[in-house]
N, C-alpha and C positions, 0 to 999 in steps of 0.2 A: 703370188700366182694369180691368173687372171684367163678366164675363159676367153678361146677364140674362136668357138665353135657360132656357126651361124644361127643358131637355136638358143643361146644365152640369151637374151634378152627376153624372149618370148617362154623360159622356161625363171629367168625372175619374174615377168609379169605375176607368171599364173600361181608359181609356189614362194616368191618372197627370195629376198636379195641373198638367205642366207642358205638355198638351194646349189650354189657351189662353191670349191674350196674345200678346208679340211678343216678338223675339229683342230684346236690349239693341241691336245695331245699326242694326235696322229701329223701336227706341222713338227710339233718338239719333236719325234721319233725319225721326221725326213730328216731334221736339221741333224740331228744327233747322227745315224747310219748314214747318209748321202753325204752332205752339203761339208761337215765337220773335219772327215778322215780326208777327201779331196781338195780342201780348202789345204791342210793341215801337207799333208804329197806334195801338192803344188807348188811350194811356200817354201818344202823342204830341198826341193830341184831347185827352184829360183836361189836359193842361199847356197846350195853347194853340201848339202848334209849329209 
């Protein structure tokens, strides 16, 4: 994921590159709830299941 907001650059300037984004814990928990059951749906329609 990556910021597109016009104020990213000027808010790593002032707080450090590591000012956005998510913690690896709260990525595992998108990837896990969001990313995993949709991926997993999708996959299931495209086969026929």
């Amino acid at each position: 994921m990556i910021a597109t907001d016009s104020k990213a650059r000027a808010l790593e300037s002032k707080y450090g590159d590591d000012i956005l984004g998510l913690s690896e814990e709260a990525l595992d928990e998108f990837k896990t709830s969001y990313i995993k059951p949709d991926l997993q749906q999708k996959t299931r329609d495209t086969l026929g299941l």
